[in-house]
VOMILUM-551335 format. One record per residue (C-alpha): y negated, x, z; residue in one letter. Coordinates in nm, 2 decimals, m for minus. Example, Ala and Ser with C-alpha at 12.3 -4.5 7.8 and 13.67 -1.06 7.14 Angstrom:
<nodes>
<node><Y>0.45</Y><X>1.23</X><Z>0.78</Z><resn>a</resn></node>
<node><Y>0.11</Y><X>1.37</X><Z>0.71</Z><resn>s</resn></node>
</nodes>
This chain:
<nodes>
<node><Y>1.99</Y><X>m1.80</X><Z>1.90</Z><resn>x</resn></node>
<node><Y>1.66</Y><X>m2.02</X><Z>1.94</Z><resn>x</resn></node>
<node><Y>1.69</Y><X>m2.03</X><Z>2.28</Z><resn>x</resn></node>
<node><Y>1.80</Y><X>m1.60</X><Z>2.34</Z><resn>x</resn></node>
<node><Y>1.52</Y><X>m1.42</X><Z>2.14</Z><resn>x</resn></node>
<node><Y>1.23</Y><X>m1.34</X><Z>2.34</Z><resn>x</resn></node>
<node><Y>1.00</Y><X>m1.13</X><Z>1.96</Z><resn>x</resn></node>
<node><Y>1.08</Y><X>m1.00</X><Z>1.66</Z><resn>x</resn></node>
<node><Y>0.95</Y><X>m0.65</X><Z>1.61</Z><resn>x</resn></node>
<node><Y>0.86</Y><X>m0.57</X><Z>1.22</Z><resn>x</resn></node>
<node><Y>0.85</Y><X>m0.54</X><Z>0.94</Z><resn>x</resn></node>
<node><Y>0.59</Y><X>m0.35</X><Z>0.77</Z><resn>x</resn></node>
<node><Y>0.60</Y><X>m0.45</X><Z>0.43</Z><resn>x</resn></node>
<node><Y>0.40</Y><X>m0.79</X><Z>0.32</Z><resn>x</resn></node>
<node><Y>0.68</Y><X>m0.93</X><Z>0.09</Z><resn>x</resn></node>
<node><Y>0.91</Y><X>m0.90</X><Z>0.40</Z><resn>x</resn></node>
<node><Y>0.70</Y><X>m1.05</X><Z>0.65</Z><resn>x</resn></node>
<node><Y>0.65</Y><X>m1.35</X><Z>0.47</Z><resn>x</resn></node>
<node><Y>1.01</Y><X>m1.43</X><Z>0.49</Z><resn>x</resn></node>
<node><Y>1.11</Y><X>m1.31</X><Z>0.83</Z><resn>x</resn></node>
<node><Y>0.73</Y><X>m1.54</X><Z>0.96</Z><resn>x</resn></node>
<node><Y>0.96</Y><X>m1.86</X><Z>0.84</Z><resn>x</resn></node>
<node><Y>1.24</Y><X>m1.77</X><Z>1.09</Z><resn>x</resn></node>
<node><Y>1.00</Y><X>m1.66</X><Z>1.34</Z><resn>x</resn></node>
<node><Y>0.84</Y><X>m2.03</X><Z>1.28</Z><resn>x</resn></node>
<node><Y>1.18</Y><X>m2.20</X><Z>1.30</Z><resn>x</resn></node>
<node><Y>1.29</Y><X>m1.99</X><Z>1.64</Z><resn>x</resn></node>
<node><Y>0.96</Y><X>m2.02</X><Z>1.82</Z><resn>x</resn></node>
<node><Y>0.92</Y><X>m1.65</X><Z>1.90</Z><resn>x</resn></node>
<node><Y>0.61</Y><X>m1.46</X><Z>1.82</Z><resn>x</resn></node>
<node><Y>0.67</Y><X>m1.17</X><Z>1.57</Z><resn>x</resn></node>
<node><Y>0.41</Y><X>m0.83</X><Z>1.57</Z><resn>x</resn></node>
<node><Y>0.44</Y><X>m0.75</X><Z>1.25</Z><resn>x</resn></node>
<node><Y>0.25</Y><X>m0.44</X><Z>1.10</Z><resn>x</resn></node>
<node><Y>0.20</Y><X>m0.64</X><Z>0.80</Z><resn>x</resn></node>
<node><Y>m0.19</Y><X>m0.63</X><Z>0.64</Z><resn>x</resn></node>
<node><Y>m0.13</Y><X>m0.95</X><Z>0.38</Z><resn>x</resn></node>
<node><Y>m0.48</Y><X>m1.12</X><Z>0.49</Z><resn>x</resn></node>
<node><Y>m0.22</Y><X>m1.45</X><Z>0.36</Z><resn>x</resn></node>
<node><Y>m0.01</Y><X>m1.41</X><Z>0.69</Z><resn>x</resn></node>
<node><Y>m0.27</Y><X>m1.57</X><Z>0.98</Z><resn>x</resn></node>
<node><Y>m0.15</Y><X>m1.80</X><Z>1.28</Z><resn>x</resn></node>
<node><Y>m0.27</Y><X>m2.10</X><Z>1.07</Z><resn>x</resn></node>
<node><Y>0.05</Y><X>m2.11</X><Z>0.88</Z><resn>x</resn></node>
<node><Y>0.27</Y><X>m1.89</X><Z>1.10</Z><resn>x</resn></node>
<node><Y>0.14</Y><X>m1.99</X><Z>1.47</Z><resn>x</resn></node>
<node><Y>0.42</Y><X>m1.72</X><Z>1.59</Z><resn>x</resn></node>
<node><Y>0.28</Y><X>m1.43</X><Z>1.35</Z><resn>x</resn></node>
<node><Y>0.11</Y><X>m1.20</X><Z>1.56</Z><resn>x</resn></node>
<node><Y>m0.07</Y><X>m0.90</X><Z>1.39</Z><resn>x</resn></node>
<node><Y>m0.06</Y><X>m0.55</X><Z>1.58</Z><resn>x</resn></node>
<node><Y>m0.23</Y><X>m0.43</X><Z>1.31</Z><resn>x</resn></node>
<node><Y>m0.57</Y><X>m0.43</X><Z>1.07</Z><resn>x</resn></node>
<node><Y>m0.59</Y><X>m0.71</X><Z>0.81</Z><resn>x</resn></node>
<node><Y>m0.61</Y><X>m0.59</X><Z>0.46</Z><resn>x</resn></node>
<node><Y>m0.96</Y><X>m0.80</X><Z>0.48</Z><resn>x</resn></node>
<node><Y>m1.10</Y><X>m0.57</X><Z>0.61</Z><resn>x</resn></node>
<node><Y>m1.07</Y><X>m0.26</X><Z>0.40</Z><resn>x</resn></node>
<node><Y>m1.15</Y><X>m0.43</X><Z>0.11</Z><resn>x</resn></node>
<node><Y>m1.52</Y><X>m0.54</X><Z>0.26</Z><resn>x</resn></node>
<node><Y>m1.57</Y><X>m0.19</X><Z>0.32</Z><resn>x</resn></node>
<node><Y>m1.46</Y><X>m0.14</X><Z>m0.07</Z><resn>x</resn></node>
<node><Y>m1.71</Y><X>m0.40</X><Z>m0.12</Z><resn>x</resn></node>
<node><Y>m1.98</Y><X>m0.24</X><Z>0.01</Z><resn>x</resn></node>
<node><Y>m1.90</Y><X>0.11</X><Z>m0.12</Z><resn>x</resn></node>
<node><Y>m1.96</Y><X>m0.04</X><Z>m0.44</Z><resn>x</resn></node>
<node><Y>m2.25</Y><X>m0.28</X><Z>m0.35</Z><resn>x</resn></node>
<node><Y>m2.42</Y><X>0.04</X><Z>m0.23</Z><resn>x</resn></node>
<node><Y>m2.39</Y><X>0.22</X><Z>m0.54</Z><resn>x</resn></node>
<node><Y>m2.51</Y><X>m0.09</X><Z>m0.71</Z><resn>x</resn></node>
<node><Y>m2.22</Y><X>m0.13</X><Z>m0.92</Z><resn>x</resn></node>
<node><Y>m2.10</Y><X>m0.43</X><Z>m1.07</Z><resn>x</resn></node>
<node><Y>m1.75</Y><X>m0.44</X><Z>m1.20</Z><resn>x</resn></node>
<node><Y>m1.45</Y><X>m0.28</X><Z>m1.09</Z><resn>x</resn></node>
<node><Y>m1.10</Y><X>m0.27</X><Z>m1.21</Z><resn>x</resn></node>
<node><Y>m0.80</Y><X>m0.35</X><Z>m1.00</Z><resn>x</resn></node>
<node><Y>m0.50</Y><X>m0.17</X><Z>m1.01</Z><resn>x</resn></node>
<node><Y>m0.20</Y><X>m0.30</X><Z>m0.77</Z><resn>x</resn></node>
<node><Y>0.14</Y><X>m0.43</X><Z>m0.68</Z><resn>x</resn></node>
<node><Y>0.18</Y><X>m0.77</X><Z>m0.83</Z><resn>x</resn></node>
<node><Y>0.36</Y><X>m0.83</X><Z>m0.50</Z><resn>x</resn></node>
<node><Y>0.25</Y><X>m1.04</X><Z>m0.21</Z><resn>x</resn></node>
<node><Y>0.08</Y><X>m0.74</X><Z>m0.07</Z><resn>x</resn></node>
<node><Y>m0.11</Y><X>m0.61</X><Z>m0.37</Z><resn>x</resn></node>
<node><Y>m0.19</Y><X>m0.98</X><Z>m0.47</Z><resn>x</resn></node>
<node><Y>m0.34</Y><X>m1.07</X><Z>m0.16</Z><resn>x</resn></node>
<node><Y>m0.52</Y><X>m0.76</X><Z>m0.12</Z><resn>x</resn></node>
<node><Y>m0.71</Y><X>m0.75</X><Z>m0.43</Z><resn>x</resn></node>
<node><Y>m0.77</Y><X>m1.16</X><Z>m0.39</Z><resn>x</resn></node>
<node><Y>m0.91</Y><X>m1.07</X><Z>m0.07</Z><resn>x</resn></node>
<node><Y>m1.14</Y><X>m0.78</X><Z>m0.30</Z><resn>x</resn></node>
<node><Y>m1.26</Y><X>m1.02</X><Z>m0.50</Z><resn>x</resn></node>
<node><Y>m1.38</Y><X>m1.25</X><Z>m0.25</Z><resn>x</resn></node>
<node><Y>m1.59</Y><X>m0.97</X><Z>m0.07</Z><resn>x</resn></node>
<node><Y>m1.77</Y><X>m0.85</X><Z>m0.44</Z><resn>x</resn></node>
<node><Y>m1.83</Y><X>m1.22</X><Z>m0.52</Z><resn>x</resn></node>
<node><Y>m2.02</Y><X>m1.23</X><Z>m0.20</Z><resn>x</resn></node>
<node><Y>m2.22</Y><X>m0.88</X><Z>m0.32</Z><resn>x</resn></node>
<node><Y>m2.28</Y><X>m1.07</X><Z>m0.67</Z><resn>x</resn></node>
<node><Y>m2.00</Y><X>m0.81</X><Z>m0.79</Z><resn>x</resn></node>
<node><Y>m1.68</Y><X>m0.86</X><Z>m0.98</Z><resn>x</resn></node>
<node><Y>m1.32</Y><X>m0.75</X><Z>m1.09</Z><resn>x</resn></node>
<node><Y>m1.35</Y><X>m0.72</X><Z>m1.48</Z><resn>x</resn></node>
<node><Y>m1.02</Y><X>m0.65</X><Z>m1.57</Z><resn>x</resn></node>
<node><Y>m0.67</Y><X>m0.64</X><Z>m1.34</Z><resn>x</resn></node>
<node><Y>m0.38</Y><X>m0.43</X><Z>m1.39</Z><resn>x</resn></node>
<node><Y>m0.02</Y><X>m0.61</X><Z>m1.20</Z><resn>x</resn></node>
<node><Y>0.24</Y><X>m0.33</X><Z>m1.17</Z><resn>x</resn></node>
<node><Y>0.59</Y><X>m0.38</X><Z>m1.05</Z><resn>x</resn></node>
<node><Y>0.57</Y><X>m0.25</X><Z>m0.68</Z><resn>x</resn></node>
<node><Y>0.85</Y><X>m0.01</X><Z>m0.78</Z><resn>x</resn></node>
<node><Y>1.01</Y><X>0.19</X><Z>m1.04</Z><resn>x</resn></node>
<node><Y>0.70</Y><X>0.20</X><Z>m1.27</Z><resn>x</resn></node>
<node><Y>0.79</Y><X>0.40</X><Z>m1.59</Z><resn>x</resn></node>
<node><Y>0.61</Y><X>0.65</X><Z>m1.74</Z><resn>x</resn></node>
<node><Y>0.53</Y><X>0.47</X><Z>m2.06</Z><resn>x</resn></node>
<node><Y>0.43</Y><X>0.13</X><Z>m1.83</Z><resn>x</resn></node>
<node><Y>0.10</Y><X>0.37</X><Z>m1.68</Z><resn>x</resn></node>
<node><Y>0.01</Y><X>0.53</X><Z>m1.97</Z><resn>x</resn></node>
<node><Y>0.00</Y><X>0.20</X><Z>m2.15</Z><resn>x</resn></node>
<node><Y>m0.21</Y><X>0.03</X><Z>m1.89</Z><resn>x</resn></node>
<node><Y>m0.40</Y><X>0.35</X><Z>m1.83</Z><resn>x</resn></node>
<node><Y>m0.50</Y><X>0.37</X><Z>m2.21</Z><resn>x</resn></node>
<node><Y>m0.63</Y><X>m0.02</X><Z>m2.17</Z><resn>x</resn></node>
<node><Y>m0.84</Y><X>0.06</X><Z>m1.82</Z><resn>x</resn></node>
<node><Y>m1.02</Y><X>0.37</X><Z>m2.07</Z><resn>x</resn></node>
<node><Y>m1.08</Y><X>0.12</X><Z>m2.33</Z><resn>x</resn></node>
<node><Y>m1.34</Y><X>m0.11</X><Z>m2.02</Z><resn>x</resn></node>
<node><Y>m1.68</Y><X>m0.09</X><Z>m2.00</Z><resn>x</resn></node>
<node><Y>m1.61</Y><X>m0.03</X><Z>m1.62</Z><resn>x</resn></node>
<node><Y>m1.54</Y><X>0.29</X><Z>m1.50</Z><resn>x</resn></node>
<node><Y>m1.49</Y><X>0.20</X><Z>m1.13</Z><resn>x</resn></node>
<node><Y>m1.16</Y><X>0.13</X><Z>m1.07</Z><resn>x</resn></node>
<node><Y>m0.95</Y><X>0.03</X><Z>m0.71</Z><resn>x</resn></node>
<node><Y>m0.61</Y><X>0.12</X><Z>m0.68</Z><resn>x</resn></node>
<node><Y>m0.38</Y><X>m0.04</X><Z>m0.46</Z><resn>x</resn></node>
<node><Y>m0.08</Y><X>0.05</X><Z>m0.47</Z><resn>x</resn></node>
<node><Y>0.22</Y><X>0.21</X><Z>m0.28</Z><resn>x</resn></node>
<node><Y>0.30</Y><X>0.55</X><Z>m0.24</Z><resn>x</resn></node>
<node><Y>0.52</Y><X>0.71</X><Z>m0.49</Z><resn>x</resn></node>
<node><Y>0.36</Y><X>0.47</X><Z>m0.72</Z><resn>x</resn></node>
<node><Y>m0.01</Y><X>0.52</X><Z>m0.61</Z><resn>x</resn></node>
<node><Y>0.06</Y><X>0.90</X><Z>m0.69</Z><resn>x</resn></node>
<node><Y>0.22</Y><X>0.87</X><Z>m1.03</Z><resn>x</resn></node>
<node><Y>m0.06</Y><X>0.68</X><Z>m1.13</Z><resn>x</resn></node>
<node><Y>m0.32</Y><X>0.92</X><Z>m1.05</Z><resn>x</resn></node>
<node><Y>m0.13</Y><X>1.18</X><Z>m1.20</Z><resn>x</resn></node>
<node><Y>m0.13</Y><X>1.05</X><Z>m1.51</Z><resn>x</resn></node>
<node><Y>m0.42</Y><X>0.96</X><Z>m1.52</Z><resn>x</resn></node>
<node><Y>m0.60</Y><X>1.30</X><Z>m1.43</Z><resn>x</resn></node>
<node><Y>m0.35</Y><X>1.51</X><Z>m1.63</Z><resn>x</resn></node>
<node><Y>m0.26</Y><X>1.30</X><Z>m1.90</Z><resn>x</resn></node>
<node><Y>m0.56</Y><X>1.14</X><Z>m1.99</Z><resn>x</resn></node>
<node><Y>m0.81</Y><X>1.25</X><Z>m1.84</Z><resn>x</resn></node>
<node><Y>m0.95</Y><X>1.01</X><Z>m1.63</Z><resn>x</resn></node>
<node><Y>m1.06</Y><X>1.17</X><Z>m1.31</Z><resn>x</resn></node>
<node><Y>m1.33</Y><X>1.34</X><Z>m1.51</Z><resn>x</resn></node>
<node><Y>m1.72</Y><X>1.27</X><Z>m1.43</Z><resn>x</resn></node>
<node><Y>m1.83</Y><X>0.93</X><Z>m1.53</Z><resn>x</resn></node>
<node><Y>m1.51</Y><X>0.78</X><Z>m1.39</Z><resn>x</resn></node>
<node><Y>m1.49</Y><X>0.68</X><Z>m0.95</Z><resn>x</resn></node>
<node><Y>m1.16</Y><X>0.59</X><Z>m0.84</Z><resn>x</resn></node>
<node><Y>m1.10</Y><X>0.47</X><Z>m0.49</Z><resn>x</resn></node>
<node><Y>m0.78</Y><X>0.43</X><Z>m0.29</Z><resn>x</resn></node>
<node><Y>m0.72</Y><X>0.19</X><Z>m0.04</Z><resn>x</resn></node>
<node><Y>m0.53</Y><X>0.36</X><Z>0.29</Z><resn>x</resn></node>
<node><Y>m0.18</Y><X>0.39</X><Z>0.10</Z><resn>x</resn></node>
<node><Y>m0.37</Y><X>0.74</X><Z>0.00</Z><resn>x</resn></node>
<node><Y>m0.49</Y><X>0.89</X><Z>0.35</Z><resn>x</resn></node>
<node><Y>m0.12</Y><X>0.77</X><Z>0.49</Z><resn>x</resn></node>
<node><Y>0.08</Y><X>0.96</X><Z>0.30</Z><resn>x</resn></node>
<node><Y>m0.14</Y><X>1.28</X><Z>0.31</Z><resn>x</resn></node>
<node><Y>m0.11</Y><X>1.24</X><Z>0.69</Z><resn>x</resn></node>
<node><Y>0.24</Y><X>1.17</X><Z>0.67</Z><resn>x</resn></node>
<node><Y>0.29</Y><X>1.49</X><Z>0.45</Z><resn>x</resn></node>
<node><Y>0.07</Y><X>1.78</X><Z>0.53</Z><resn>x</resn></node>
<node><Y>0.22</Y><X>1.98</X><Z>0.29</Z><resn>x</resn></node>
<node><Y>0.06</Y><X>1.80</X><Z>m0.03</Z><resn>x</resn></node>
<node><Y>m0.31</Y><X>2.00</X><Z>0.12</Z><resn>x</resn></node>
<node><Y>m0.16</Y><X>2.33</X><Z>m0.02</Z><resn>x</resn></node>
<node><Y>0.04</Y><X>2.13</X><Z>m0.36</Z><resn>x</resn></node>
<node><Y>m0.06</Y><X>2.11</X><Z>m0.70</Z><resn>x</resn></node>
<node><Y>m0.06</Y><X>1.71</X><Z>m0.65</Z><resn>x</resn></node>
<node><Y>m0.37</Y><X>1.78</X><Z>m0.49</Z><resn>x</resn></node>
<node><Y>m0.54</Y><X>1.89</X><Z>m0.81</Z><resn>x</resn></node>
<node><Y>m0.46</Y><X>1.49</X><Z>m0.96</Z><resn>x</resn></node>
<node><Y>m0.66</Y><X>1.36</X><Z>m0.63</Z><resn>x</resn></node>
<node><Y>m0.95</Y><X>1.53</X><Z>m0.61</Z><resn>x</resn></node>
<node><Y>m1.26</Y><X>1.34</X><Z>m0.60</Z><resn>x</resn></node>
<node><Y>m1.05</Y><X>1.00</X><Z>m0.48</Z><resn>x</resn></node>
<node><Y>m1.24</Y><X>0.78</X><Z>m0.23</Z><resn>x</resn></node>
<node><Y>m0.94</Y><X>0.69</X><Z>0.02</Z><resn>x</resn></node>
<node><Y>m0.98</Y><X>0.49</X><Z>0.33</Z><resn>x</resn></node>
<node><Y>m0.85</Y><X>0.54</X><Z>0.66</Z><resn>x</resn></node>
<node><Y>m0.79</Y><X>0.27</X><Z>0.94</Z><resn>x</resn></node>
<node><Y>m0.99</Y><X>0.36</X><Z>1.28</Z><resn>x</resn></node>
<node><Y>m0.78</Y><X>0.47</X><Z>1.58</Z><resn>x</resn></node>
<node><Y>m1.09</Y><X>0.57</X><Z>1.88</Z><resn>x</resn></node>
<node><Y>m1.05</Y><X>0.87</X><Z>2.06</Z><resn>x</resn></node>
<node><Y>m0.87</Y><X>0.89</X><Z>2.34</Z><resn>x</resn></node>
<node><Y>m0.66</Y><X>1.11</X><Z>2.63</Z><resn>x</resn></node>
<node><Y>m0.39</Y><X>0.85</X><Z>2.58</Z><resn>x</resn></node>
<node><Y>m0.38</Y><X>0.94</X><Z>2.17</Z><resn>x</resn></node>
<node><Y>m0.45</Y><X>1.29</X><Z>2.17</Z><resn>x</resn></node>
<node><Y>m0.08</Y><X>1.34</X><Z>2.44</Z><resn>x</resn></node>
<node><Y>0.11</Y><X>1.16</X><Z>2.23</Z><resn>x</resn></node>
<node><Y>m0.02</Y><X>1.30</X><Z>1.91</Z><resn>x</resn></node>
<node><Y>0.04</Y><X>1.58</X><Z>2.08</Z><resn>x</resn></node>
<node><Y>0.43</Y><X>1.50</X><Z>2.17</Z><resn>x</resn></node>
<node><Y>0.51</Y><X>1.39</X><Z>1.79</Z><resn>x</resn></node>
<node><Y>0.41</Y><X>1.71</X><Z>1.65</Z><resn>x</resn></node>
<node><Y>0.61</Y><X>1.91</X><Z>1.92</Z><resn>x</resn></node>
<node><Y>0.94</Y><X>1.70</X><Z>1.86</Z><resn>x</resn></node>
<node><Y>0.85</Y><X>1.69</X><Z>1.47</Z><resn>x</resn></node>
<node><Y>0.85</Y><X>2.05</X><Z>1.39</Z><resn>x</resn></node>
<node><Y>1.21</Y><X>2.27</X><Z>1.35</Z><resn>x</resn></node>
<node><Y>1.24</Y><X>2.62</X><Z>1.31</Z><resn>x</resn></node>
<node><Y>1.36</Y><X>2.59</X><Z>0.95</Z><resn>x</resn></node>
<node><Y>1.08</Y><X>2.66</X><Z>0.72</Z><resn>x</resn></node>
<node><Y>1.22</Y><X>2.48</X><Z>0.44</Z><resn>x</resn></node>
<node><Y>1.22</Y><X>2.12</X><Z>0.64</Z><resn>x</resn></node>
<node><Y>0.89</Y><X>1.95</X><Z>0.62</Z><resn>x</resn></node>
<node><Y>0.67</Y><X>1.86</X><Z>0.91</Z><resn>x</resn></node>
<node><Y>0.63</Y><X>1.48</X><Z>0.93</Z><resn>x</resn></node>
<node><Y>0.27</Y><X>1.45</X><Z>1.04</Z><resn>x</resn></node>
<node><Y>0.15</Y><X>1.12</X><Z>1.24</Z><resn>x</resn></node>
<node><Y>m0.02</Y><X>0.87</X><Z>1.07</Z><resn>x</resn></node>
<node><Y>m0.24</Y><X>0.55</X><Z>1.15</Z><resn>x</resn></node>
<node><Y>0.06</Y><X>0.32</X><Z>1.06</Z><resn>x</resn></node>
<node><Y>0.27</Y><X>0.54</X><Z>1.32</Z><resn>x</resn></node>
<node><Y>0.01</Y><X>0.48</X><Z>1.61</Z><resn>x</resn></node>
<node><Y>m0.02</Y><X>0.12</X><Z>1.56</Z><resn>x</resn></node>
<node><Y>0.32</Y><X>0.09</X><Z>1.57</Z><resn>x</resn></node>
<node><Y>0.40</Y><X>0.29</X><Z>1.86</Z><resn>x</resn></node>
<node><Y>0.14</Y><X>0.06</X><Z>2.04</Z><resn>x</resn></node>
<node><Y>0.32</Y><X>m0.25</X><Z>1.91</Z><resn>x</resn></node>
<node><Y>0.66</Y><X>m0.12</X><Z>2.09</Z><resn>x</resn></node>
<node><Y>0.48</Y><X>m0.07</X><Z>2.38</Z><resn>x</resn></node>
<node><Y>0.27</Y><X>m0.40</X><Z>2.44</Z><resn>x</resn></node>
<node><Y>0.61</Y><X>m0.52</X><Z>2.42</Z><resn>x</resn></node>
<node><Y>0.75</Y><X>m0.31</X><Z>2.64</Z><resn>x</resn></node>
<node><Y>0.49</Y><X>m0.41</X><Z>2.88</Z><resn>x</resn></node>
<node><Y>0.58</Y><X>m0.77</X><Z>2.83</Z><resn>x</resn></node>
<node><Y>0.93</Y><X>m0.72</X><Z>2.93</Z><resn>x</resn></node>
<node><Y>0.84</Y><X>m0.43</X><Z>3.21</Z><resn>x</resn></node>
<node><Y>0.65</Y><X>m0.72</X><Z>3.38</Z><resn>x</resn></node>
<node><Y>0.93</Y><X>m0.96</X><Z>3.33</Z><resn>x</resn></node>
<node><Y>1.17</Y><X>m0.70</X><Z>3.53</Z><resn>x</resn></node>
<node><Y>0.92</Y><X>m0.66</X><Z>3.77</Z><resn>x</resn></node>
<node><Y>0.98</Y><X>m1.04</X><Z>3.87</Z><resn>x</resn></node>
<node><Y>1.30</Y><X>m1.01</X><Z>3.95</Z><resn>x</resn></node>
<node><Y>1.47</Y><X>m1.11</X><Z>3.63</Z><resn>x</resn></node>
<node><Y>1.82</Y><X>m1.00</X><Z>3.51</Z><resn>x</resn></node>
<node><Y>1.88</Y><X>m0.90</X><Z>3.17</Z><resn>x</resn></node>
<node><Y>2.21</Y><X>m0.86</X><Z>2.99</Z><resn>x</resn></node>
<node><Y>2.27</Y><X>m0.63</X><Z>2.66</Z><resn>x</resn></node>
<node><Y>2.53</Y><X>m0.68</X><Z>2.40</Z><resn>x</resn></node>
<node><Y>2.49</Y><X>m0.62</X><Z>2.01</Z><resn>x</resn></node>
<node><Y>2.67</Y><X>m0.94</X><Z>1.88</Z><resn>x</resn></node>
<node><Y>2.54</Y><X>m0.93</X><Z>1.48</Z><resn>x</resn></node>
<node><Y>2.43</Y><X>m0.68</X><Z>1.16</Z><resn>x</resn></node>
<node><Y>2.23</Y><X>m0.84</X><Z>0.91</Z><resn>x</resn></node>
<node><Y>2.08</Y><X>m0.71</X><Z>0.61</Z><resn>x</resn></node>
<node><Y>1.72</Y><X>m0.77</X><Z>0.52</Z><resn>x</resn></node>
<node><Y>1.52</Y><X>m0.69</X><Z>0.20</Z><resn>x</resn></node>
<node><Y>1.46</Y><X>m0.40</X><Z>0.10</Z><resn>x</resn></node>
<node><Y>1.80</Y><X>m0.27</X><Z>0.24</Z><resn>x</resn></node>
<node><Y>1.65</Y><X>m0.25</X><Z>0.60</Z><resn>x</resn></node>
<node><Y>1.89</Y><X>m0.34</X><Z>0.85</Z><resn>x</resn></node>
<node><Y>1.84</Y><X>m0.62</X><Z>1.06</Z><resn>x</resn></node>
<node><Y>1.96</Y><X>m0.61</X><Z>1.45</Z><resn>x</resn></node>
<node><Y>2.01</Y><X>m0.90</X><Z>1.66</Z><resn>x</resn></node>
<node><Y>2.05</Y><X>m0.84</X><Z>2.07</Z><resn>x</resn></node>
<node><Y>2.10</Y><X>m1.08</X><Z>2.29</Z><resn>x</resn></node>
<node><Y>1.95</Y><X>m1.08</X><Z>2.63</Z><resn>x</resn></node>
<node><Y>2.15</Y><X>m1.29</X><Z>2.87</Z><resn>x</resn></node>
<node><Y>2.08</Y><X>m1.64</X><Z>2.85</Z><resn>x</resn></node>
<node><Y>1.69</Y><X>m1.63</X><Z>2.82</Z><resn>x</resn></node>
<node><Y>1.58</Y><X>m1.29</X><Z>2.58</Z><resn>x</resn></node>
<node><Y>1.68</Y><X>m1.15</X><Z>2.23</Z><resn>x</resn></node>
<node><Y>1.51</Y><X>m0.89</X><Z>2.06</Z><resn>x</resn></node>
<node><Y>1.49</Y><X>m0.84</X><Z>1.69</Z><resn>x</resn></node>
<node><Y>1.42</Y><X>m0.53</X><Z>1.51</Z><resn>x</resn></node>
<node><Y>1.40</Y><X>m0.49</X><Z>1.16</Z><resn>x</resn></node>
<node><Y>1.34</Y><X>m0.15</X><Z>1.07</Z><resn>x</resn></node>
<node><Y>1.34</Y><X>0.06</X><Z>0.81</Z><resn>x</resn></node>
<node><Y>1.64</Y><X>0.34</X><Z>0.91</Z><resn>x</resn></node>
<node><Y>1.85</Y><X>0.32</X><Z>1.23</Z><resn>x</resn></node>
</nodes>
């Protein structure tokens, strides 16, 4: 197996990374990993290769959001997982450097957060002095907890800034629909970040292409919009694509057979293909 795999494509999620950078360490095999932990760098993993933007970097823009409106505590909201850890570690760094601080954290389990679990912490976050609170969360999560807190409590009144890292601009790219929902009432007047793709022929085709091939004719079937995470990991497929385009190009012979089915966290499957003698590619996504 060490001496077959040529990269391991994936995974997305932080927590998953982390274990999948160990075998990547142990094969020798680089692994582009969509992952944004700013803890996963090629000073422990020397075969982690990032395709995408470090979580670094949208929390010194956070940083200076708040730096700029001279404010001078903020409260953390987040998934006490690897991910939501790192991220707001790396938050706190960037306000310490602006003579800012987090005042007051708030760990939630990444998933299956209860009703009674938000309002609980959400009744504590009312009782701070600080009313600048950073939420960094997942998804379903992310959106539960806003909802509570503009409809339950009232917390999205003035007096109060909330602001989402890019969890909140993915999903309402992912899901165009949510413009025209009532969910859009519980996130108005949310600062969200979104990660910088520039402008280009090459993006606007294929942006292009995904919405042709993602809308049906039944009106009752969602259109899946295309989001940053999508673009970044399109390009990761494709720079290693290229890699093994150019390999071809020399001549080379490669052999296909799928020889094992793994499963990975999170219930993604995990697909080993060896390539003749010299090449084996590794997936782990999150559907086949």
């Amino acid at each position: 197996m060490q001496s077959e795999t040529a990269a391991i494509i994936g995974p997305h999620y932080s927590v998953t990374a982390h274990v999948i950078s160990h075998i990547a360490n142990e094969m020798q095999v680089p692994l582009l990993s969509l992952a944004t932990d700013p803890t996963l760098t090629s000073l422990q993993f020397p075969y982690f290769v990032r395709t995408t933007q470090s979580d670094m970097y949208q929390m010194a823009v956070v940083a200076e959001i708040v730096d700029h409106f001279q404010w001078r505590d903020v409260i953390a909201i987040y998934a006490d997982d690897d991910h939501g850890r790192s991220g707001i570690a790396a938050l706190g760094d960037r306000l310490a450097e602006k003579r800012c601080k987090i005042s007051y954290k708030v760990p939630f389990r990444p998933d299956n957060i209860t009703r009674e679990e938000i309002n609980s912490a959400l009744v504590k976050v009312a009782l701070m002095e600080s009313r600048v609170i950073v939420i960094h969360l997942y998804t379903s999560s992310g959106l539960e907890v806003l909802h509570h807190a503009a409809g339950s409590l009232g917390m999205m009144r003035s007096g109060y800034v909330w602001i989402a890292t890019d969890w909140l601009s993915t999903v309402l790219d992912s899901d165009p629909s949510l413009s025209t929902s009532p969910a859009m009432n519980d996130i108005q007047g949310v600062i969200t970040l979104r990660m910088h793709t520039p402008e280009s022929d090459i993006k606007r085709k294929f942006i292009s292409r995904w919405n042709k091939l993602s809308r049906t004719d039944d009106p009752n079937q969602n259109f899946f919009g295309l989001n940053v995470v999508g673009l970044y990991a399109y390009d990761t497929v494709w720079v290693l694509a290229s890699a093994l385009d150019s390999f071809f190009k020399m001549g080379e012979l490669c052999h296909f057979q799928m020889i094992q089915v793994q499963t990975c966290q999170e219930g993604a499957p995990l697909i080993l293909i060896p390539w003749g003698s010299l090449f084996m590619v590794t997936y782990c996504v999150k559907k086949l």
